[in-house]
C-alpha positions in Angstrom: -2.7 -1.3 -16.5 -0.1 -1.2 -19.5 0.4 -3.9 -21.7 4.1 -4.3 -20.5 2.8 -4.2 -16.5 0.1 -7.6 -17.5 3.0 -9.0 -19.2 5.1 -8.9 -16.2 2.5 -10.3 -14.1 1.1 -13.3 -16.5 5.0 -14.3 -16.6 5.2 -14.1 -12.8 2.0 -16.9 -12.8 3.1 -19.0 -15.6 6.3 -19.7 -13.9 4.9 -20.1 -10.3 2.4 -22.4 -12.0 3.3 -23.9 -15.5 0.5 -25.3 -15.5 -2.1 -22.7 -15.5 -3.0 -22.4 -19.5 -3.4 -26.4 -19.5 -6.2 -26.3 -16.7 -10.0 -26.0 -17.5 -11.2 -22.5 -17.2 -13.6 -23.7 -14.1 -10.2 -25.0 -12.6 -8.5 -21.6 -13.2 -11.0 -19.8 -11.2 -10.9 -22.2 -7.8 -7.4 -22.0 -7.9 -7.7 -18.4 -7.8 -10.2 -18.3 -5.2 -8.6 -20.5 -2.8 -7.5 -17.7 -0.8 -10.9 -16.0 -0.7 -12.7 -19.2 -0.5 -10.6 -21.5 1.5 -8.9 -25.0 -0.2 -10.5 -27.9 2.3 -12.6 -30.2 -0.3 -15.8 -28.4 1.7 -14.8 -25.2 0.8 -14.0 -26.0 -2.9 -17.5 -27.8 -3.1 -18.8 -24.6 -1.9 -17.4 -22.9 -4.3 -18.7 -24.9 -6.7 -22.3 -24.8 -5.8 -22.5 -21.1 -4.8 -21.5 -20.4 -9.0 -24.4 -23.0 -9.9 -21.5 -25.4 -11.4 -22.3 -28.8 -11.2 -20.0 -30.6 -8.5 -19.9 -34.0 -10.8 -18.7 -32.3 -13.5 -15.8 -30.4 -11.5 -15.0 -33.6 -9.4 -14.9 -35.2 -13.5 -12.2 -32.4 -14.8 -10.0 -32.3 -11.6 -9.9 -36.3 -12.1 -8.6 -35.3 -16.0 -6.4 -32.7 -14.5 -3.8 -34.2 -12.4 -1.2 -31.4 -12.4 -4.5 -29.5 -10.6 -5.1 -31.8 -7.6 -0.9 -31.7 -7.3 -1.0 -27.1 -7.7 -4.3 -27.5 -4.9 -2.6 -29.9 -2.7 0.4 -28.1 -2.3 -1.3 -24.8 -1.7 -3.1 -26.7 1.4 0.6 -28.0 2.4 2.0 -23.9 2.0 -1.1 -22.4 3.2 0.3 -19.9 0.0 0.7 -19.7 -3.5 3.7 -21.0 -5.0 7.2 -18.9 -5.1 7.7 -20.1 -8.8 11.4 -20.2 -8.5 14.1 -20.3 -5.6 15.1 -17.1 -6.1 11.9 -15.1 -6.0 11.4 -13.2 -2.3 8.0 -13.2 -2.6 5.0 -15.7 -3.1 2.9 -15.6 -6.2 -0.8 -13.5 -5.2 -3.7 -14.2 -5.1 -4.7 -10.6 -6.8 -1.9 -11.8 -9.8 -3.8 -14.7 -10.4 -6.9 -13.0 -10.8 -5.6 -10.4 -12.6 -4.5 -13.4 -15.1 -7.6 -15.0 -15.0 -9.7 -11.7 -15.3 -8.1 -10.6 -18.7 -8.2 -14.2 -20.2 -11.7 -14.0 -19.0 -12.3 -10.5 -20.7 -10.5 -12.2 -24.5 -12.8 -15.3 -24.2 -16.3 -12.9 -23.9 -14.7 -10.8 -26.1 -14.3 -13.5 -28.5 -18.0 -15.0 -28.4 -19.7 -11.1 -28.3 -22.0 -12.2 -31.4 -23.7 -14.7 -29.0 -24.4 -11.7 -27.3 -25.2 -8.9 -28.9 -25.9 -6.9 -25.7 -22.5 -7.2 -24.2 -20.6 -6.0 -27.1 -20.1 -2.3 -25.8 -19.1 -3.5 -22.4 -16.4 -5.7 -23.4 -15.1 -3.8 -26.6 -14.3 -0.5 -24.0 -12.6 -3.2 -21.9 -10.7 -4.9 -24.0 -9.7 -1.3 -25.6 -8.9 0.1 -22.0 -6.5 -3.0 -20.7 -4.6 -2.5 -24.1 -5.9 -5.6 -25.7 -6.7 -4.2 -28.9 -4.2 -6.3 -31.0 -6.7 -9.0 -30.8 -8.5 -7.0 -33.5 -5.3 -6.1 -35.7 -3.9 -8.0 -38.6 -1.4 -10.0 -38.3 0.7 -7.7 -40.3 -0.1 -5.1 -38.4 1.3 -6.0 -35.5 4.6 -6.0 -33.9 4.9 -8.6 -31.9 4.6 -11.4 -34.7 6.2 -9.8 -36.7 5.5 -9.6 -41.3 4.3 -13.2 -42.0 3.6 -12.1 -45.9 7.0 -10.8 -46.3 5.3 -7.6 -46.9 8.4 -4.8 -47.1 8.1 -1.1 -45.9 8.3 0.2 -48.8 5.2 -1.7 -49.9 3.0 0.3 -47.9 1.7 2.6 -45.2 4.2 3.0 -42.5 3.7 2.1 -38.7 4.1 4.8 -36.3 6.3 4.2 -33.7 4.6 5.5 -30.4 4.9 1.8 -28.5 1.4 2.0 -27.6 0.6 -0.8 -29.0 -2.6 0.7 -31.0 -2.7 0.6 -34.8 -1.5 4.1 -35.5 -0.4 5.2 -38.8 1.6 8.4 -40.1 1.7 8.8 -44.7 4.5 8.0 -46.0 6.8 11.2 -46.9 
């Protein structure tokens, strides 16, 4: 999947639910199982205890997380995921939401690989292959933020312009 086709569908779930990057990651994951799983407080606690989480401390985060007991009650009123706005034909997926939650997923092993060693291969190709590789660019390196030093052109080595996103570099003439 390109870069520009996740960005498409992380907007679609952060409008449908604004709320999504302020839940706990354990939240994230029921909500985007509810369809697979069921939403009924039995199927959630099923959830729960078939991953080995400890049903306390979920029942203690969705009490600190009121804007996630509003998103799972009105999926049980839908039946669905929410539209986002009034004007979008279809419902939010179930399969965009996991496709959100997967890549976050992917960035936060990613980010922890030297607390395991053994998994550095497996999520470097990963990262690499769902275009995520600005996570190991510099800043200035990348266009998306933009030249925070004020660094000019002229300065240095030129970025090739092939918009795909990788560091690539042509010598300057």
């Amino acid at each position: 999947m390109s870069a520009q086709s996740y960005d498409k569908i992380e907007y679609r779930v952060n409008v449908a639910v604004p709320e999504w990057k302020e839940w706990p990651r354990r939240l994230r994951r029921i909500y985007a199982s509810l369809e697979d799983w069921g939403s009924s407080d039995a199927a959630v606690e099923d959830m729960v205890k078939q991953w080995g989480w400890s049903v306390d401390d979920i029942q203690e985060l969705i009490r600190k997380t009121p804007t996630w007991s509003a998103a799972i009650d009105a999926y049980r009123a839908e039946g669905d995921y929410p539209y986002g706005r009034k004007s979008w034909v279809k419902r939010l997926t179930a399969s965009q939401i996991k496709t959100v939650y997967m890549r976050e997923g992917e960035l936060t092993s990613y980010a922890s690989l030297d607390e395991n060693p053994k998994a550095t291969a497996f999520h470097s190709n990963v990262v690499e292959s769902n275009g995520m590789m600005d996570m190991n660019e510099r800043y200035i390196d990348r266009d998306d933020i933009g030249n925070p030093d004020g660094v000019t052109e002229s300065e240095g080595p030129q970025r090739a312009t092939d918009s795909s996103g990788l560091g690539t570099w042509r010598e300057e003439a």
